[in-house]
C-alpha positions in Angstrom: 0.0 0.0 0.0 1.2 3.0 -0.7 1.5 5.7 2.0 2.2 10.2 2.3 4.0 10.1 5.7 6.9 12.4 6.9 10.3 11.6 7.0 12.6 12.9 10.1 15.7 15.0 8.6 17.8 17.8 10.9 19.6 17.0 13.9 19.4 16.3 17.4 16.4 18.2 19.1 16.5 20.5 16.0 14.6 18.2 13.6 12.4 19.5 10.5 10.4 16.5 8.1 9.7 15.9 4.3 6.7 15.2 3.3 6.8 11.9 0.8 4.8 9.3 -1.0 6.8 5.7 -0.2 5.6 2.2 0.3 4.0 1.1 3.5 6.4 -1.7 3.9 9.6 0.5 3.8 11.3 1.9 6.7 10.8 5.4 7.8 13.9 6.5 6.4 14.5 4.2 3.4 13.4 4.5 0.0 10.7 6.7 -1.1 8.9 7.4 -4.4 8.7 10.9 -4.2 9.0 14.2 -2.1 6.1 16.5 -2.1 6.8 19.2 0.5 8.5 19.8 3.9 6.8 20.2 7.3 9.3 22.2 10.6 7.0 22.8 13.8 10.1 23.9 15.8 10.9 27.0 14.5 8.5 30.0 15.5 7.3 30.5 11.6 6.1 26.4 11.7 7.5 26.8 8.6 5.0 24.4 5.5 5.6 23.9 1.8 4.4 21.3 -0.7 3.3 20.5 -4.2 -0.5 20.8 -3.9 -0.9 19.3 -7.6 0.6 16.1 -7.2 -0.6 15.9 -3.5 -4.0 15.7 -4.9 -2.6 13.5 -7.5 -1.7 10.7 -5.2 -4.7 11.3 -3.2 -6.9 10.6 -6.3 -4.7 7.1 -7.0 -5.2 6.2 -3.6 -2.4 6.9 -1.9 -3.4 7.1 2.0 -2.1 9.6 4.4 -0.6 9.0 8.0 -2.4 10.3 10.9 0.2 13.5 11.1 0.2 14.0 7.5 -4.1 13.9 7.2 -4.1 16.7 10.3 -1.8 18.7 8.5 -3.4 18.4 5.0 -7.2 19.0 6.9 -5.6 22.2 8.4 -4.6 22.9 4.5 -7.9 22.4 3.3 -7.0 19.8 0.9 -9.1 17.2 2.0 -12.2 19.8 2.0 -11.2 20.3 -1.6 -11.2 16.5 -2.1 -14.4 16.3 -0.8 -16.1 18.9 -3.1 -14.5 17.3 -6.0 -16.0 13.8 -5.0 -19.1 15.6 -4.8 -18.6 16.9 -8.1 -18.9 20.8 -7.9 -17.3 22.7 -10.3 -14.0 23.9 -9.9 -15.8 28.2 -9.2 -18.2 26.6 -7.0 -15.2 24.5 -5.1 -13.1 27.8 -5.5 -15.5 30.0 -3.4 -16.2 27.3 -1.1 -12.6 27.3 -0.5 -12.7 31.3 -0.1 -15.1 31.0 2.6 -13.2 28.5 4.1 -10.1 30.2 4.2 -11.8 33.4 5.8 -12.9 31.8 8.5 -9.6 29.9 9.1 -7.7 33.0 9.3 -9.9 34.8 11.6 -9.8 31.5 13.4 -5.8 31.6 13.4 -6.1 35.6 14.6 -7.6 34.7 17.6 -5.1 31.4 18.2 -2.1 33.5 17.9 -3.8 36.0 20.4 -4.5 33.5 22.8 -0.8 32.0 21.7 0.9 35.2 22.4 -0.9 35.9 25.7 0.6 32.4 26.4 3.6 33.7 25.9 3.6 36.1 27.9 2.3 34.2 30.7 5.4 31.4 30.6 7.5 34.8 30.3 6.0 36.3 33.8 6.1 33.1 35.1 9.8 32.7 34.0 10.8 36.6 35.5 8.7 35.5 38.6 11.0 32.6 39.0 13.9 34.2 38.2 13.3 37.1 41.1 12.8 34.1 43.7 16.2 32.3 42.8 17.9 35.8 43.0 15.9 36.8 46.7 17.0 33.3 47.7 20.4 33.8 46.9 20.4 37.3 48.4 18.3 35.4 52.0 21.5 32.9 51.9 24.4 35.5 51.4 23.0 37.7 54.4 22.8 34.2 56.3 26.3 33.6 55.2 27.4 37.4 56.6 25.5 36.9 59.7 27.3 34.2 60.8 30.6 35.7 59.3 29.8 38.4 62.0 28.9 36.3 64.8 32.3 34.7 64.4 34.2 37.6 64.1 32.2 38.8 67.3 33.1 35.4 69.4 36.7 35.8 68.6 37.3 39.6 69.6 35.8 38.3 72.8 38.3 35.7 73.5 41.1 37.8 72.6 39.9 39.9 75.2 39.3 37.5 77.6 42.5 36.3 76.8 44.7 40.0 77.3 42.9 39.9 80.8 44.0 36.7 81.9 48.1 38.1 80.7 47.3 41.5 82.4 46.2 39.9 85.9 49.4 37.3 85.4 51.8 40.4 84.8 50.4 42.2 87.8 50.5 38.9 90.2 54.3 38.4 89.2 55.0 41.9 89.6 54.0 41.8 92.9 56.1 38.4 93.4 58.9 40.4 92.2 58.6 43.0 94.9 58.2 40.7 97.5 61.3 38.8 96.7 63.3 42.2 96.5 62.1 43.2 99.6 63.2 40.1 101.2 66.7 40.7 99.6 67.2 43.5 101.2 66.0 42.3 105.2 68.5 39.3 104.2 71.4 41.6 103.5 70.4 44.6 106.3 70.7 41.3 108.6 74.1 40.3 107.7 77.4 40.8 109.5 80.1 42.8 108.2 83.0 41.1 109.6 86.6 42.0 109.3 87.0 38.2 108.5 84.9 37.4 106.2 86.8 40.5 104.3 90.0 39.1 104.6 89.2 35.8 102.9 87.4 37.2 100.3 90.6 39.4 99.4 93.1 36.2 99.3 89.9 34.6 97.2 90.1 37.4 94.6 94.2 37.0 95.0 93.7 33.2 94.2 91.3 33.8 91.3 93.7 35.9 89.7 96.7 33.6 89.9 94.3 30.8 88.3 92.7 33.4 85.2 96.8 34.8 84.5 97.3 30.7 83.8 94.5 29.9 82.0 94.3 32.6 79.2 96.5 30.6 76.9 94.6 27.8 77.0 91.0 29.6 77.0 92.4 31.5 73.8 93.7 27.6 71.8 90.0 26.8 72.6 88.4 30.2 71.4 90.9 29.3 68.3 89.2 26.2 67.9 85.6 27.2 68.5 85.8 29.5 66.0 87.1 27.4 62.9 84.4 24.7 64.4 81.7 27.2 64.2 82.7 28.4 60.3 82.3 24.7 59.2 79.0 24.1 60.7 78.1 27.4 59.0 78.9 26.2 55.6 76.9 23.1 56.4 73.6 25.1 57.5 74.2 27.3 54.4 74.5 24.0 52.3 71.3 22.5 53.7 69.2 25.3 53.5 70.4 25.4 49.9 69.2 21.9 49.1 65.9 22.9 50.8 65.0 25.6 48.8 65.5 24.0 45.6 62.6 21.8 45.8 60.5 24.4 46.9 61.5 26.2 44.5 60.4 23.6 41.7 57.0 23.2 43.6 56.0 26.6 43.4 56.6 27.0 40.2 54.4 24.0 39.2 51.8 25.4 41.4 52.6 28.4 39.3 51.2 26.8 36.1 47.6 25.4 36.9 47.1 28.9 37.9 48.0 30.9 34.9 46.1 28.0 33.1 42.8 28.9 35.3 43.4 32.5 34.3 43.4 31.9 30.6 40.3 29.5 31.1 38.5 32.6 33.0 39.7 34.9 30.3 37.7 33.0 27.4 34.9 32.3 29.7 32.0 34.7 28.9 31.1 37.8 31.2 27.8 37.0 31.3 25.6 34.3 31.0 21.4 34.0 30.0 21.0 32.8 33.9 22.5 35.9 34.8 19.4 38.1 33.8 16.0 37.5 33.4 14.2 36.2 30.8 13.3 39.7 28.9 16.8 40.6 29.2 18.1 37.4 28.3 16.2 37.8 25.0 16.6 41.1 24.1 20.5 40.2 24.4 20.4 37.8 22.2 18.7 39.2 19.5 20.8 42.5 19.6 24.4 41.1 19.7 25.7 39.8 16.9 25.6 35.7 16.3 29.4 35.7 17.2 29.7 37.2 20.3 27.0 35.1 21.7 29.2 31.9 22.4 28.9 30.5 25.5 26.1 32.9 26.1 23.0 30.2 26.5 24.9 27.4 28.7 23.4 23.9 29.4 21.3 23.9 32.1 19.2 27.1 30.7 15.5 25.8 31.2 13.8 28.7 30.2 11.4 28.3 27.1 11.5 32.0 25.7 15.3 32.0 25.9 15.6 28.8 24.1 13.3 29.9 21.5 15.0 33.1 20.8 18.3 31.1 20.5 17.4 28.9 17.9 15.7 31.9 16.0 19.0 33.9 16.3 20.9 30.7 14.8 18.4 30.2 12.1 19.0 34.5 10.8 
C-alpha cells in the first residue's frame, strides 16, 4: 500500500520533516517514491511547503495519508477540496467554497495567535517571577552567610579579650612576686654581719682567682681558636642544607605556578555574562541585539527557560 508520511531530517532536538509518498512496507527512512513538500513545527514560523498538484494526485490514486500527515493536510484544506470534488462541484463553486473557508480559518488563526501570544507572555511572567525568587533566595543565603561571618568575628574579639585579661592579671601577680622577693633581699642583707674576717678571705679569694685566670688565658684562647674554625664549618653546612631545601621548593611553586595561569586563561575565554545571569526579557533582548558571534557561550546547558531557548534557535536560524 502506498502511503504520504513524513520523513525525520535535521539533527538532534533540531529536527524539520519531508513530506513523501513511499511504500507502507519500507522503513521510515529508506526508499521513497517521491517528495512533495517539507513540514518544521520547531521554529517559531512552523515553517509548511508542498506541491499541492501532485498531493492531490496521489490522493486521487489512492495513496493514504498517515495520521500527522491527514491533520496537516485537513488544516490545508486539501481534504475539503477533495471532498467537493468527490461531490462533483465545479471547480468556481469548489473555489468560493474554498474562499469562505479560508476566511474563517484566518480569523480563526487571529484569535489562536492571540491566545498563543498571551501564552507567551504568561510562561514569560512566570519565568521573570522565577527568576526574582532564585535571585531573593540567593540574596536570603548570602546575608545568612554574613551573619554568621559576624557572629564569628564577634566570638573571637571576645576571647582575645578574655585572653589579654588573663596576661594582664598574670603580669600584675608576678610583679607583685617580684617586689616581694626584692624586699626580702634587702631584710637578708640589712641582717648580715660585716665582719673583718669574712673580708680578709674574700681578698686572698680574689688574690687566688687571679693567679688561676693569668694561667689559663692561653689555653682559654687555643680553645676560642678552635671554637671559631668549628663554628665556620658548621656554617657552611647550614648554608648547604638550606640550599638543598629551597631548591625543591623552588620547583614546587613553580608547578603550582602553572595550573594557575592555566585557570586565568580558562576565565579569560569564559563569557562575562551568561542567560542565567538576567531575566528572561533581558536574556532575549541580548540575544537578538548582539551579533551571532559574540553570543558563544552565552546560553549554557542547564538554561531551562522556554522563551530564551526559543530566541536562541531563532537567532541561529538568521
Amino acid at each position: 500500500m502506498i502511503k504520504i508520511r513524513l520523513q525525520r531530517k535535521g539533527r538532534k532536538k533540531r529536527p524539520f520533516y519531508h513530506i513523501v509518498v513511499a511504500d507502507s512496507r519500507s522503513p521510515r527512512d529508506g526508499r521513497i517514491i517521491e517528495k512533495l513538500g517539507r513540514f518544521d513545527n520547531v521554529s517559531e514560523s512552523k515553517e509548511l511547503t508542498y506541491d499541492e498538484e501532485r498531493v492531490m494526485h496521489w490522493l486521487k490514486i489512492g495513496a493514504q495519508p498517515s495520521d500527522t500527515v491527514r491533520s496537516i493536510f485537513k488544516k490545508e484544506g486539501i481534504l475539503y477540496k477533495m471532498h467537493l470534488m468527490r461531490w462533483g462541484k465545479s471547480d468556481e463553486e469548489i473555489e468560493a467554497a474554498l474562499e469562505e473557508w479560508r476566511q474563517a480559518r484566518e480569523e480563526k488563526s487571529k484569535e489562536d495567535d492571540v491566545s498563543r501570544k498571551a501564552k507567551q507572555q504568561e510562561i514569560l511572567k512566570a519565568e521573570e517571577k522565577e527568576y526574582k525568587k532564585q535571585l531573593e533566595e540567593k540574596a536570603a543565603a548570602a546575608a545568612k552567610e554574613l551573619e554568621r561571618k559576624k557572629a564569628q568575628e564577634e566570638a573571637a574579639k571576645a576571647e582575645a579579650e578574655a585572653e589579654e585579661k588573663e596576661a594582664a592579671e598574670e603580669e600584675k601577680a608576678e610583679a607583685a612576686e617580684d617586689t616581694t622577693e626584692k624586699e626580702e633581699e634587702k631584710e637578708a642583707a640589712a641582717e648580715e654581719p660585716k665582719a673583718e674576717e669574712k673580708e680578709k678571705a674574700k681578698a686572698e679569694e680574689k688574690e687566688e682567682a687571679k693567679a688561676e685566670e693569668t694561667e689559663e688565658v692561653p689555653a682559654e684562647e687555643e680553645a676560642k681558636a678552635d671554637d671559631s674554625e668549628e663554628e665556620k664549618a658548621e656554617a657552611k653546612e647550614d648554608a648547604a642544607e638550606e640550599e638543598s631545601k629551597e631548591e625543591p621548593a623552588k620547583a614546587e611553586e613553580k608547578k603550582e605556578a602553572a595550573p594557575k595561569k592555566e585557570e586565568k586563561k580558562a576565565e579569560e575565554k569564559a563569557p562575562s555574562q551568561v542567560s542565567t545571569d538576567m531575566n528572561a526579557t533581558e536574556a532575549i533582548d541580548h540575544i537578538k541585539n548582539t551579533p551571532l558571534d559574540d553570543l558563544k557561550g552565552f546560553v549554557p546547558e542547564d538554561e531551562d527557560r522556554v522563551t530564551v531557548q526559543r530566541a536562541w534557535d531563532s537567532k541561529q536560524e538568521e
